[in-house]
PDB file with one MODEL, atoms N, CA, C and O in Angstrom:
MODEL        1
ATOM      1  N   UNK A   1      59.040 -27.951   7.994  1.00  0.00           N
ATOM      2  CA  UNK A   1      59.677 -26.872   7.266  1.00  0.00           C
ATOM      3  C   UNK A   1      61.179 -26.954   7.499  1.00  0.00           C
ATOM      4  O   UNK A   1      61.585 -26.906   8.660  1.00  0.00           O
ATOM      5  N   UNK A   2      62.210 -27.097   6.284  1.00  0.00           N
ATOM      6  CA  UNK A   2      63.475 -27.176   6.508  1.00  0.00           C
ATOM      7  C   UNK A   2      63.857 -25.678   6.073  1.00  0.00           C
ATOM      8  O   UNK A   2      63.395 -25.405   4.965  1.00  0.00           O
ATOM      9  N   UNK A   3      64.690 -24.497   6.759  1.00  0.00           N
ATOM     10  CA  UNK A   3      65.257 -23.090   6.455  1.00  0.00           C
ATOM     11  C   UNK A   3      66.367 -23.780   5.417  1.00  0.00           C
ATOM     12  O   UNK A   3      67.029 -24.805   5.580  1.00  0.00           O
ATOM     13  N   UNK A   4      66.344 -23.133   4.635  1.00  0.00           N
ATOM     14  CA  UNK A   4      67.886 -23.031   3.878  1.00  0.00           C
ATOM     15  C   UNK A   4      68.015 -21.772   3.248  1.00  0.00           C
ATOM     16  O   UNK A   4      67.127 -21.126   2.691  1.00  0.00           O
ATOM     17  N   UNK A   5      68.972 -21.543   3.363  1.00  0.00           N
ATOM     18  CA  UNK A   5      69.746 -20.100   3.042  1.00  0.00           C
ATOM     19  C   UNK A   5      70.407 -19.860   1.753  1.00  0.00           C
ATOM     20  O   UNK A   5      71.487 -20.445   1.835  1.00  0.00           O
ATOM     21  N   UNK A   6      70.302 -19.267   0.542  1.00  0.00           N
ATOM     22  CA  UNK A   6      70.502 -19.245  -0.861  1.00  0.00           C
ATOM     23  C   UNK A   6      70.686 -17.325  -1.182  1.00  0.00           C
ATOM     24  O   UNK A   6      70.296 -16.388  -0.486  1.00  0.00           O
ATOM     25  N   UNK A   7      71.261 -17.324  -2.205  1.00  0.00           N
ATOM     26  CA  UNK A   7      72.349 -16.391  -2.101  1.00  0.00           C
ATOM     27  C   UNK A   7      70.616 -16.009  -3.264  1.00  0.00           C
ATOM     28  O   UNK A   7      69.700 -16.714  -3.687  1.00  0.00           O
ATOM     29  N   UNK A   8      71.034 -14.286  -3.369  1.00  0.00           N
ATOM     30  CA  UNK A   8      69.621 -14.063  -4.031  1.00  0.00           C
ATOM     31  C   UNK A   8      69.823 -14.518  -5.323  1.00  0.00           C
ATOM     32  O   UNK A   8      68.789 -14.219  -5.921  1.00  0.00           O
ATOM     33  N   UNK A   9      70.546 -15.052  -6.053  1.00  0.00           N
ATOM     34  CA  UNK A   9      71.240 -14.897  -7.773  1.00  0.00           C
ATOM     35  C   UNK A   9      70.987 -17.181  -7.642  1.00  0.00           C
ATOM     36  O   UNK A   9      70.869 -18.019  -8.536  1.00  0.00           O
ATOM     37  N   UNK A  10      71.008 -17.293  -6.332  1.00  0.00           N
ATOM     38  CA  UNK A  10      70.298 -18.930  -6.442  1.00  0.00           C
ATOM     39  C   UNK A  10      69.473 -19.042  -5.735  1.00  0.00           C
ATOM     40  O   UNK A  10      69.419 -20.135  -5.171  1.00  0.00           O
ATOM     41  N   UNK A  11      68.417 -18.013  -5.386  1.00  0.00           N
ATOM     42  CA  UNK A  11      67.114 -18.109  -5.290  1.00  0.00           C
ATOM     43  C   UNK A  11      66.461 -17.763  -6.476  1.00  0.00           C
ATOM     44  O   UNK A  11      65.377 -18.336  -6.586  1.00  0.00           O
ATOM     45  N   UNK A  12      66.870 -16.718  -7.778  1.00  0.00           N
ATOM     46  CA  UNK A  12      66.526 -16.469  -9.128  1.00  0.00           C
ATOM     47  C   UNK A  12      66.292 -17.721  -9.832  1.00  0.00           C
ATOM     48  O   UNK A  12      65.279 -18.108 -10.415  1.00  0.00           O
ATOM     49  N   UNK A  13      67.617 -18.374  -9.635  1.00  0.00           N
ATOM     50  CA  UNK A  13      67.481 -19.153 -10.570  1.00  0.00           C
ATOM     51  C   UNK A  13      66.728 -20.504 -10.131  1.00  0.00           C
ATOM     52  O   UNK A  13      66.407 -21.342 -10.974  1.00  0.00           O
ATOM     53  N   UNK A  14      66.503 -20.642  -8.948  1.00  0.00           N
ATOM     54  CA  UNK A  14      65.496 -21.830  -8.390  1.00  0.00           C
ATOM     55  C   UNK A  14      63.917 -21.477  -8.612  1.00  0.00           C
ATOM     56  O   UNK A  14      63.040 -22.326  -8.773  1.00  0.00           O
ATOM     57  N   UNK A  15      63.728 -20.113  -8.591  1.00  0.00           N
ATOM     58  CA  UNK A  15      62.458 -19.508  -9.086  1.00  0.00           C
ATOM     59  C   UNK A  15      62.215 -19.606 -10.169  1.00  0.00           C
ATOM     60  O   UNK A  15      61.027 -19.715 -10.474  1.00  0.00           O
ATOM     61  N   UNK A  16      63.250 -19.610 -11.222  1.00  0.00           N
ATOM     62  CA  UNK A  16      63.173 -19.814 -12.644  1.00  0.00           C
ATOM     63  C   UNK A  16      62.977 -20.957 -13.359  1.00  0.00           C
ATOM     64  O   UNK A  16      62.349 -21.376 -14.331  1.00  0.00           O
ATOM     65  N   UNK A  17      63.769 -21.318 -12.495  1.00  0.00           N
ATOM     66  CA  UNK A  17      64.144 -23.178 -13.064  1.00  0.00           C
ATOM     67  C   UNK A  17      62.249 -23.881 -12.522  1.00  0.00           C
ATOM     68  O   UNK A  17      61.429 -24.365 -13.302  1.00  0.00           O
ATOM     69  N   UNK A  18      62.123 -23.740 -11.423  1.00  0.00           N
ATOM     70  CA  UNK A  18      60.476 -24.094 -10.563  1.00  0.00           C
ATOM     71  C   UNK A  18      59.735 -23.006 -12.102  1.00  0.00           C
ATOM     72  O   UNK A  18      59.592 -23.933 -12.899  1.00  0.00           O
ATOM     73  N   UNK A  19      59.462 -22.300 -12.531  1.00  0.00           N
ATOM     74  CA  UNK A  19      58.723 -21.677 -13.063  1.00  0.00           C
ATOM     75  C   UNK A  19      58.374 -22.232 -14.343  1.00  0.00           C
ATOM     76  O   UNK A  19      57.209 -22.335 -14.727  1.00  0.00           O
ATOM     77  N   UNK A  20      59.457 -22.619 -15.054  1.00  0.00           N
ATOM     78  CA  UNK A  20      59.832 -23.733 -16.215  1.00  0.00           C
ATOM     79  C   UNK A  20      58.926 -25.157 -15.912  1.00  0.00           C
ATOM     80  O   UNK A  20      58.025 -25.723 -16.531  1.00  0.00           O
ATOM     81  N   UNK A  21      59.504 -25.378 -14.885  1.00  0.00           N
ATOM     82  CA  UNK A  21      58.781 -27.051 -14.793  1.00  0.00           C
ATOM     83  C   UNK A  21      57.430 -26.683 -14.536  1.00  0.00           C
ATOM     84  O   UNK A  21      56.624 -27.611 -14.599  1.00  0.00           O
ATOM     85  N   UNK A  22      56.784 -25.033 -14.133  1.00  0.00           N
ATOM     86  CA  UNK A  22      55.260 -25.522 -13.703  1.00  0.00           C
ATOM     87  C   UNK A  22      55.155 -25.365 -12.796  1.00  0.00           C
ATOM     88  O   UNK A  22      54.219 -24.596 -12.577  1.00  0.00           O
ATOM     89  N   UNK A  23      55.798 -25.795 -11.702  1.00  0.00           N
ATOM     90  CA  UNK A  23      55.415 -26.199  -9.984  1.00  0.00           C
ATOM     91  C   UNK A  23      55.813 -24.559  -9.368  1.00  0.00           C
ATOM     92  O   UNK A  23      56.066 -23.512  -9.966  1.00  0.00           O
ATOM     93  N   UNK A  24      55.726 -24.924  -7.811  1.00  0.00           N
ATOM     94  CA  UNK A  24      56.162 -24.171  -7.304  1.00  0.00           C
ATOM     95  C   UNK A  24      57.550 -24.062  -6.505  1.00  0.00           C
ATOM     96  O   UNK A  24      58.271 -25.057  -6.586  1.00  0.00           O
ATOM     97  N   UNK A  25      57.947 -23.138  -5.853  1.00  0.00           N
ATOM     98  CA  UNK A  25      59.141 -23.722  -5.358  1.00  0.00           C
ATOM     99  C   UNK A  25      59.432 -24.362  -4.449  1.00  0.00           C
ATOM    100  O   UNK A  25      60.594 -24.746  -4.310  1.00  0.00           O
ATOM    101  N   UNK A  26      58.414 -24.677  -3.522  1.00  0.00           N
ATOM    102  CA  UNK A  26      58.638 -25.642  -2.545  1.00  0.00           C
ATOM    103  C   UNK A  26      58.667 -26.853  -3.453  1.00  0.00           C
ATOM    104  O   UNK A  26      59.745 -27.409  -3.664  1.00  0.00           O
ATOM    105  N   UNK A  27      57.367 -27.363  -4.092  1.00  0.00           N
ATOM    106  CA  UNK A  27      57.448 -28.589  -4.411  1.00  0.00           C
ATOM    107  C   UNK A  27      58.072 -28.752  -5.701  1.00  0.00           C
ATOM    108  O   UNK A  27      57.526 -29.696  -6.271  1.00  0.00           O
ATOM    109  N   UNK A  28      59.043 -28.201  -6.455  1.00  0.00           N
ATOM    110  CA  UNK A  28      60.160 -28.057  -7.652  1.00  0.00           C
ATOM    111  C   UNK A  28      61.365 -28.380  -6.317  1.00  0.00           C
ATOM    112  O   UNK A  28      62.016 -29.263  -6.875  1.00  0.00           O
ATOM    113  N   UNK A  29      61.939 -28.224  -5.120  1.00  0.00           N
ATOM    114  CA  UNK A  29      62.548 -28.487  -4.028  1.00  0.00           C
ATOM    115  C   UNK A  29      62.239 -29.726  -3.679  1.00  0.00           C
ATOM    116  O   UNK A  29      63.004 -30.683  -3.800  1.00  0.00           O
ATOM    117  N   UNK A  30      61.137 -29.770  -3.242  1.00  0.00           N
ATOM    118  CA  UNK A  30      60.689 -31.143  -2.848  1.00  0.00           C
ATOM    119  C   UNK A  30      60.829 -32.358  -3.383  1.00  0.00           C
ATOM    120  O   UNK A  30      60.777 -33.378  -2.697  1.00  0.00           O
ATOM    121  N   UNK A  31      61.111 -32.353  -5.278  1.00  0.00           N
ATOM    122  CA  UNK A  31      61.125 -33.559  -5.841  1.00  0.00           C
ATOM    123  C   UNK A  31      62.242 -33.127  -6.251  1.00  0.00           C
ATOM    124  O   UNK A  31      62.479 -33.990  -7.096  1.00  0.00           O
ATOM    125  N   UNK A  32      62.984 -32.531  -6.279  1.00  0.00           N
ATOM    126  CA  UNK A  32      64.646 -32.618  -6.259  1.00  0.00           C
ATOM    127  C   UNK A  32      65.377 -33.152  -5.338  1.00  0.00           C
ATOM    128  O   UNK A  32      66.343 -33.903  -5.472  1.00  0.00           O
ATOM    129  N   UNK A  33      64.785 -32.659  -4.190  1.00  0.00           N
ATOM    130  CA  UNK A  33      65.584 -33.657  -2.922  1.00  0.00           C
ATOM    131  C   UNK A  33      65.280 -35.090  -2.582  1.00  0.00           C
ATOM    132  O   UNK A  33      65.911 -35.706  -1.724  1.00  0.00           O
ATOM    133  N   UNK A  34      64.303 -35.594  -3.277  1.00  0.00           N
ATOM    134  CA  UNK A  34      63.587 -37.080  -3.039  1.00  0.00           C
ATOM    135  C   UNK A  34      64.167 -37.535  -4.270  1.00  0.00           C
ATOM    136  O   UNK A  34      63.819 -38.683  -4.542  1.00  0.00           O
ATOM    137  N   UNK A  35      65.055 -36.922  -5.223  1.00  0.00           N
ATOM    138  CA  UNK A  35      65.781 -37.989  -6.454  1.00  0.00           C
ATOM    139  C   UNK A  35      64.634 -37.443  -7.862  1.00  0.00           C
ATOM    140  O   UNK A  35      64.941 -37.804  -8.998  1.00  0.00           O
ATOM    141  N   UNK A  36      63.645 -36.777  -7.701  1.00  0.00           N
ATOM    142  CA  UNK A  36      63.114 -36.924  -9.093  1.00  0.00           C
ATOM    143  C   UNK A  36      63.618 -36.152  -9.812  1.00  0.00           C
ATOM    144  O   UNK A  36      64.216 -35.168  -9.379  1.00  0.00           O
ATOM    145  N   UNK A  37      63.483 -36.444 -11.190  1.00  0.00           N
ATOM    146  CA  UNK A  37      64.139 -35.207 -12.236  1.00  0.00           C
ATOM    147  C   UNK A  37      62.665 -34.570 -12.327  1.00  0.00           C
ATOM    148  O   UNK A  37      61.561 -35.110 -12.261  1.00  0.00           O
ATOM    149  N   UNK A  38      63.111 -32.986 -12.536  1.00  0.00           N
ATOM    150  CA  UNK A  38      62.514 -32.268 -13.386  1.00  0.00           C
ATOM    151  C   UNK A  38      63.107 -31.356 -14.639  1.00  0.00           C
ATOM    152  O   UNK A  38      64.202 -30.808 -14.774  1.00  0.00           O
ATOM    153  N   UNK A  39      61.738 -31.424 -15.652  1.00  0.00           N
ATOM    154  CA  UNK A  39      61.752 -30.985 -16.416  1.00  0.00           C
ATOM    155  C   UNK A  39      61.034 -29.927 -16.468  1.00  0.00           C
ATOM    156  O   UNK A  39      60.212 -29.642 -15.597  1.00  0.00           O
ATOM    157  N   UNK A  40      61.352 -28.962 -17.883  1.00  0.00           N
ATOM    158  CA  UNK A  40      61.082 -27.774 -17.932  1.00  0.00           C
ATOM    159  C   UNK A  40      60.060 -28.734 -18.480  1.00  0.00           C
ATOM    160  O   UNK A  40      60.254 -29.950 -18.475  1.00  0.00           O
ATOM    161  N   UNK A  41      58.451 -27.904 -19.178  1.00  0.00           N
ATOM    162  CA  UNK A  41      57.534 -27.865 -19.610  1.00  0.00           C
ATOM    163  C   UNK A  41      57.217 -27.026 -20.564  1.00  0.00           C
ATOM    164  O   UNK A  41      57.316 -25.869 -20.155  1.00  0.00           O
ATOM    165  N   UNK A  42      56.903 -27.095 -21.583  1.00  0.00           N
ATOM    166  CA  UNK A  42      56.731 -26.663 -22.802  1.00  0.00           C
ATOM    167  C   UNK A  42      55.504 -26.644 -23.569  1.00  0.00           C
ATOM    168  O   UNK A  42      55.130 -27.783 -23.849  1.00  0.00           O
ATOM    169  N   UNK A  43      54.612 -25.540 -24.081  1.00  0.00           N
ATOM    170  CA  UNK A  43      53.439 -25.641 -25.288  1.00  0.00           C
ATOM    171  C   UNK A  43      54.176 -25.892 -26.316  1.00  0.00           C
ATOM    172  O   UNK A  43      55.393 -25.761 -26.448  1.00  0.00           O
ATOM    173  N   UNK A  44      53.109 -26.391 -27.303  1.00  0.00           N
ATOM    174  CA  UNK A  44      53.408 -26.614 -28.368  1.00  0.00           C
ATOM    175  C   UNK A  44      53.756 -25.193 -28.822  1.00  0.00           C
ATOM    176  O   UNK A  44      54.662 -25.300 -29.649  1.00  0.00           O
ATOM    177  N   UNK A  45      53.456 -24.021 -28.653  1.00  0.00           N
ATOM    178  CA  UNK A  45      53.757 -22.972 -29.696  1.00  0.00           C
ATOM    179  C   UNK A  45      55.310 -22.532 -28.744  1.00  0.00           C
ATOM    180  O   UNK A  45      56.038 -21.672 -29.240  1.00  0.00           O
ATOM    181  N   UNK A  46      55.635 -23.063 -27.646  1.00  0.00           N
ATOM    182  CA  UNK A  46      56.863 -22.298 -27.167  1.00  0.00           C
ATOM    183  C   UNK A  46      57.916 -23.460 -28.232  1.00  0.00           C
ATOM    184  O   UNK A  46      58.940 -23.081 -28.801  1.00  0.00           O
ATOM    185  N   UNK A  47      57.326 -24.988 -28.310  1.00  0.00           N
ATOM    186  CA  UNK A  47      58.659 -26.299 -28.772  1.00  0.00           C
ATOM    187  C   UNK A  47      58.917 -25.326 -30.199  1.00  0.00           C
ATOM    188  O   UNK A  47      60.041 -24.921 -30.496  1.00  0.00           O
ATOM    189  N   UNK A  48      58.051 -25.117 -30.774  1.00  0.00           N
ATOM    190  CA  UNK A  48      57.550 -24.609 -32.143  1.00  0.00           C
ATOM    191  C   UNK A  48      58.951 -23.524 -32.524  1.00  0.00           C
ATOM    192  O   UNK A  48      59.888 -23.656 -33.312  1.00  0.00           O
ATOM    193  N   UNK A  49      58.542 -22.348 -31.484  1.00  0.00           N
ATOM    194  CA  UNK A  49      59.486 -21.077 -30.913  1.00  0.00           C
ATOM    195  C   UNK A  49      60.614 -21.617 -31.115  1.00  0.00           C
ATOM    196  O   UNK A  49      61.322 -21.481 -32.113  1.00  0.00           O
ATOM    197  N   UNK A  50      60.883 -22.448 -29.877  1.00  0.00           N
ATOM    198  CA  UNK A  50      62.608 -22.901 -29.258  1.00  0.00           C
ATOM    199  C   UNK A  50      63.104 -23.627 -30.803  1.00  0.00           C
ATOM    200  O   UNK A  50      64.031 -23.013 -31.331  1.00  0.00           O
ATOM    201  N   UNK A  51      62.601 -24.842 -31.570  1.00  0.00           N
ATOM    202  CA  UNK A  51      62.560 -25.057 -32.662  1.00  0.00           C
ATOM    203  C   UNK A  51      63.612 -24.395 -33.804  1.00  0.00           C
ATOM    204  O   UNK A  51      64.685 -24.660 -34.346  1.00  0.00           O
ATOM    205  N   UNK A  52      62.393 -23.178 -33.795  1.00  0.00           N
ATOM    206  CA  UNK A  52      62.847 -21.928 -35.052  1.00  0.00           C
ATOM    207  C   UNK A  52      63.950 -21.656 -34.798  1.00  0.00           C
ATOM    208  O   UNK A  52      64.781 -21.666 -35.706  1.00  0.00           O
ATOM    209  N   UNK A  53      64.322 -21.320 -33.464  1.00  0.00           N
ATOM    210  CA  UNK A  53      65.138 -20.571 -33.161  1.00  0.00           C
ATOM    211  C   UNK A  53      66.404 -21.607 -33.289  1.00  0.00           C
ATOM    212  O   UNK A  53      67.499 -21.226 -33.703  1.00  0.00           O
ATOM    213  N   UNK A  54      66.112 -23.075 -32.855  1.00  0.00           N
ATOM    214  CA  UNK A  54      67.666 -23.430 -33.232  1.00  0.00           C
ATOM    215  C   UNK A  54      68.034 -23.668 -34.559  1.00  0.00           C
ATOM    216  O   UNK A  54      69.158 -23.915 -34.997  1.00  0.00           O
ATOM    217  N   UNK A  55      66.809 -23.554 -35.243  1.00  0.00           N
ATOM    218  CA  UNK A  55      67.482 -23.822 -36.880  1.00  0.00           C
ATOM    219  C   UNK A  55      67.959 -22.321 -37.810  1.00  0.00           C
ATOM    220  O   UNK A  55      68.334 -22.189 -38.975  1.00  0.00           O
ATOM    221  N   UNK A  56      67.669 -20.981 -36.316  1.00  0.00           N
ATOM    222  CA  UNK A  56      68.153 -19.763 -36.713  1.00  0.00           C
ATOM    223  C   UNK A  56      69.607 -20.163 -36.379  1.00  0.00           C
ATOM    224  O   UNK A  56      70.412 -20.116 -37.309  1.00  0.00           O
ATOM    225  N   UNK A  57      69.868 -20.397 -35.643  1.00  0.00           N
ATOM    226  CA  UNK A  57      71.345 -20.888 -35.047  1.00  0.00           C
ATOM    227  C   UNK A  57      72.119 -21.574 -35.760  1.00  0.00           C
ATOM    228  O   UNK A  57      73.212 -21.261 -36.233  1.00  0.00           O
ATOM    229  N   UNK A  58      71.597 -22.431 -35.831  1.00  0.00           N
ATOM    230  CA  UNK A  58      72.304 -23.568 -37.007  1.00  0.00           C
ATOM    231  C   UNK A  58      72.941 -22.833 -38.112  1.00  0.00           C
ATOM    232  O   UNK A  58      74.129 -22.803 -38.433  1.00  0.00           O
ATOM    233  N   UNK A  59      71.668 -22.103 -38.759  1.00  0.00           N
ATOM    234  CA  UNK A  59      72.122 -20.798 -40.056  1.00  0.00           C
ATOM    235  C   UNK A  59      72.855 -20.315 -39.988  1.00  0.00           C
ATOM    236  O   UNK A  59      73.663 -20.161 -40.903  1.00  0.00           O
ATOM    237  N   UNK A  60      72.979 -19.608 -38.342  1.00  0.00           N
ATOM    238  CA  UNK A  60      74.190 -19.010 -38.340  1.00  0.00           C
ATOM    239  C   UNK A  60      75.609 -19.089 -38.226  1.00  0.00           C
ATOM    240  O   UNK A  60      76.515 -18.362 -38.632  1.00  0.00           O
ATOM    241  N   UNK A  61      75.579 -20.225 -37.526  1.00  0.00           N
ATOM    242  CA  UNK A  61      76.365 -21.077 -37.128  1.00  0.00           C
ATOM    243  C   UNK A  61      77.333 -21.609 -39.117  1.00  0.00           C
ATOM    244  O   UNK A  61      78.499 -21.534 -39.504  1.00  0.00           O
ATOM    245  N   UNK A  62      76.420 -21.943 -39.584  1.00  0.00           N
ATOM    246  CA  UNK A  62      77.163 -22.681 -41.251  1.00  0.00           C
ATOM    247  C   UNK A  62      77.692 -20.923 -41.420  1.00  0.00           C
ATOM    248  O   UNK A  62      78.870 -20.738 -41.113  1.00  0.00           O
ATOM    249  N   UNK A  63      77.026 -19.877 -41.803  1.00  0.00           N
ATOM    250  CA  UNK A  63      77.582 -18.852 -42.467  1.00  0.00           C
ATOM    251  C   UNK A  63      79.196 -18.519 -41.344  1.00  0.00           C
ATOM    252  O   UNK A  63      80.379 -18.427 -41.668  1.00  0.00           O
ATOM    253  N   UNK A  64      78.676 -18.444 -40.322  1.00  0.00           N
ATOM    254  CA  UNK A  64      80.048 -17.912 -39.429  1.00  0.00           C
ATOM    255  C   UNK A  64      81.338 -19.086 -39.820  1.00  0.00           C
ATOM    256  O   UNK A  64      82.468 -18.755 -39.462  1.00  0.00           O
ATOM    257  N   UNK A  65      81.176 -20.445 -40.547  1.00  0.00           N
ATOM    258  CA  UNK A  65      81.966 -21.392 -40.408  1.00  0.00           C
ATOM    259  C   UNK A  65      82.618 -21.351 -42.124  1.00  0.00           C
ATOM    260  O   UNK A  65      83.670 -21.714 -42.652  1.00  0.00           O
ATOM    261  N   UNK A  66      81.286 -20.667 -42.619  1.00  0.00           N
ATOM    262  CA  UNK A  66      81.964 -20.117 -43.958  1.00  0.00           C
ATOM    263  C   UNK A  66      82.870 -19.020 -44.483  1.00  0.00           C
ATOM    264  O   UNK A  66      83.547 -19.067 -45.510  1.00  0.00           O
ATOM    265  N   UNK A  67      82.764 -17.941 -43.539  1.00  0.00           N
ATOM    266  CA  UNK A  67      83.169 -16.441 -43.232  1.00  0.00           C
ATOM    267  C   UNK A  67      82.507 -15.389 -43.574  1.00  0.00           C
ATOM    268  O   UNK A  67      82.856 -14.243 -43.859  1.00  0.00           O
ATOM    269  N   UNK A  68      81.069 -16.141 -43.485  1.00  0.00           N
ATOM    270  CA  UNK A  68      80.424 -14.933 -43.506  1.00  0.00           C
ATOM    271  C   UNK A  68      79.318 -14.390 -42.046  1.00  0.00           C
ATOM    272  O   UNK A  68      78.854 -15.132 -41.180  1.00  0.00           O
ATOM    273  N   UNK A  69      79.178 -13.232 -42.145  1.00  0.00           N
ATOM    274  CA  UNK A  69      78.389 -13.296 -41.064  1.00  0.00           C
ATOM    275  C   UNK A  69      77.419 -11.682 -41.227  1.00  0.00           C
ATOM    276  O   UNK A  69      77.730 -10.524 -41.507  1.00  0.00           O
ATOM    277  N   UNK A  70      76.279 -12.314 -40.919  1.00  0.00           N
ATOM    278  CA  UNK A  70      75.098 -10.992 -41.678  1.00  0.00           C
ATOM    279  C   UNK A  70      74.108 -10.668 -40.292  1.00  0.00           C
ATOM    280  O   UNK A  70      73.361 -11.561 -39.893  1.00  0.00           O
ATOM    281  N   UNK A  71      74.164  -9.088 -39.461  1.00  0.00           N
ATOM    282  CA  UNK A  71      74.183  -9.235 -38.901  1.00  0.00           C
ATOM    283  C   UNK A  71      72.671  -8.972 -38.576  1.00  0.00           C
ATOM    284  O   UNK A  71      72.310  -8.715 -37.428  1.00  0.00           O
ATOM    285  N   UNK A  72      71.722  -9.053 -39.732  1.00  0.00           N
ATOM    286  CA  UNK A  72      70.313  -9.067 -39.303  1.00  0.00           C
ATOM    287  C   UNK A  72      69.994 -10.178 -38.913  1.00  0.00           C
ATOM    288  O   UNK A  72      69.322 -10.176 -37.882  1.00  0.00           O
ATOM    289  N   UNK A  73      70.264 -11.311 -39.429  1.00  0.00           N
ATOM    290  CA  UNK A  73      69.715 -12.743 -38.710  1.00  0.00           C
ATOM    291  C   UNK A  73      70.290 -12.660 -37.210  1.00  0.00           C
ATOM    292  O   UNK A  73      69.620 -12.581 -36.181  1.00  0.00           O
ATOM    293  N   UNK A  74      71.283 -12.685 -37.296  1.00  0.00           N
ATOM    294  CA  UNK A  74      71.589 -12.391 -35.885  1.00  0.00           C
ATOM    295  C   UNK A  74      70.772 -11.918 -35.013  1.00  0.00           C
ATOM    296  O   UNK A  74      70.174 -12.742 -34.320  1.00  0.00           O
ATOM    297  N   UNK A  75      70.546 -10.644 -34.825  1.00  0.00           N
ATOM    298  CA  UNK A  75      69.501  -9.665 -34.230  1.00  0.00           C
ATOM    299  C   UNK A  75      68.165 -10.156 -34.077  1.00  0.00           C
ATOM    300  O   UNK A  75      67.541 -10.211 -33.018  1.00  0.00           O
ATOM    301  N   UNK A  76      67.721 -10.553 -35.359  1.00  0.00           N
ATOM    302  CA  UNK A  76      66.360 -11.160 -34.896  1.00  0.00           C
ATOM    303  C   UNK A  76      66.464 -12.109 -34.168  1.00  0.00           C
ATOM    304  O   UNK A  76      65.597 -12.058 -33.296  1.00  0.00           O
ATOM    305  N   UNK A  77      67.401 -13.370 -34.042  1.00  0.00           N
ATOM    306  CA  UNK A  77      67.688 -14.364 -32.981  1.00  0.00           C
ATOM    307  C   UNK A  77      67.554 -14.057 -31.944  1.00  0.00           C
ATOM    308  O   UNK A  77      66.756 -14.664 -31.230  1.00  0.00           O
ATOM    309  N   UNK A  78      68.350 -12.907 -31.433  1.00  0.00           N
ATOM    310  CA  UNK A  78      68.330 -12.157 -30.403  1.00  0.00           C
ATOM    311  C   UNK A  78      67.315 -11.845 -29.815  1.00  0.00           C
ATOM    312  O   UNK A  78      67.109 -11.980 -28.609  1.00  0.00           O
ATOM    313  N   UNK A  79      66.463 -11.318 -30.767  1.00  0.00           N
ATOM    314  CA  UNK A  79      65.337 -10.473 -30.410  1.00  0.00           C
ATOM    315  C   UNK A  79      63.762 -11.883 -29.974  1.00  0.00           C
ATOM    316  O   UNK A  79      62.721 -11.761 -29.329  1.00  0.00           O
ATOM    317  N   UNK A  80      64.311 -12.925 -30.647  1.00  0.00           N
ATOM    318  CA  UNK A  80      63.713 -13.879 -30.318  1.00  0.00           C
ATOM    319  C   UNK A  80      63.722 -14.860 -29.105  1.00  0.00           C
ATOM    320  O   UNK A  80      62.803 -15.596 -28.745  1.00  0.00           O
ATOM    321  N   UNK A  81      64.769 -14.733 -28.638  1.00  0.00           N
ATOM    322  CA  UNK A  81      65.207 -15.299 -27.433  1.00  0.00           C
ATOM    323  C   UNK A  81      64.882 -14.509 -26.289  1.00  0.00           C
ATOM    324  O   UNK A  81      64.654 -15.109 -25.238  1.00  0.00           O
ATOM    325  N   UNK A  82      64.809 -12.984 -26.322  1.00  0.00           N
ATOM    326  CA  UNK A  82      64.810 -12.229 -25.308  1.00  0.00           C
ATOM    327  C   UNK A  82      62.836 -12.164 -25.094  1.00  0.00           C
ATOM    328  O   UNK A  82      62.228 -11.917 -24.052  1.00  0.00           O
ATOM    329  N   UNK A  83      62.184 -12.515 -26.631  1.00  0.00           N
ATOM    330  CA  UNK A  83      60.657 -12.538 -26.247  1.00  0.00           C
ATOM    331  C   UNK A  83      60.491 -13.823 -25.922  1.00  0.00           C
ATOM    332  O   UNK A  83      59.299 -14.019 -25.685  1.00  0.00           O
ATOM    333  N   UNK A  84      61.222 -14.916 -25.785  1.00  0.00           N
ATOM    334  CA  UNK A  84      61.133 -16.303 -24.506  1.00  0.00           C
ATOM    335  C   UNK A  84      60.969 -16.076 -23.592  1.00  0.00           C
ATOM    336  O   UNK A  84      59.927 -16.140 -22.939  1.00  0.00           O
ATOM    337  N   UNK A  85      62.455 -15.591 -23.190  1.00  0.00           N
ATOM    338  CA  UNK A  85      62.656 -15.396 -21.672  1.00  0.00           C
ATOM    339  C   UNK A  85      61.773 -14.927 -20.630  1.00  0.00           C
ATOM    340  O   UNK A  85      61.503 -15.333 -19.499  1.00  0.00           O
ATOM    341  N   UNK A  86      61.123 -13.221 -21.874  1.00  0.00           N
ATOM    342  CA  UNK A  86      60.271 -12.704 -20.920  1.00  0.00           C
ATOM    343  C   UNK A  86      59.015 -13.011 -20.950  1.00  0.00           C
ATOM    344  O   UNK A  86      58.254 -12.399 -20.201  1.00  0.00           O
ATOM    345  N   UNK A  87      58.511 -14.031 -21.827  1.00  0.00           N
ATOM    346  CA  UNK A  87      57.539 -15.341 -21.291  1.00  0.00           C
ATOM    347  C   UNK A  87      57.048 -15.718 -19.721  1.00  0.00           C
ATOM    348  O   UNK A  87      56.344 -16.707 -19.515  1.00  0.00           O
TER     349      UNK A  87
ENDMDL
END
């Protein structure tokens, strides 16, 4: 057992980041410090989700570059990202 000491706001996000890939946090730790990458992990209905959502972006992204900007797409983006997270 190695102690290490992490501030609570990078113990969140090591819990988060470990929660993504699947594992736990010892062993999301464990293959970080031995060189492996991890990755987050994904269903098909979350790629599907993340997907939609960047081609909501994109949308928004051309109108804001045009001068326009409408702020229901927006919102639902929003509202789509925040039912990820709390996934």
């Amino acid at each position: 057992m190695i102690p290490v000491r992490v501030t609570e706001q990078e113990h969140a996000q090591i819990k988060a980041n470990a929660i993504l890939a699947g594992l736990s946090v010892s062993e999301y730790l464990r293959r970080l410090s031995t060189g492996h990458q991890v990755q987050a992990r994904f269903e098909k209905e979350e790629k599907r989700n993340l997907q939609g959502i960047g081609t909501n972006l994109n949308q928004l992204a051309a109108y804001a570059n045009k001068g326009f900007f409408y702020e229901k797409p927006l919102l639902e983006v929003l509202e789509q990202l925040k039912k990820i997270l709390k996934a």
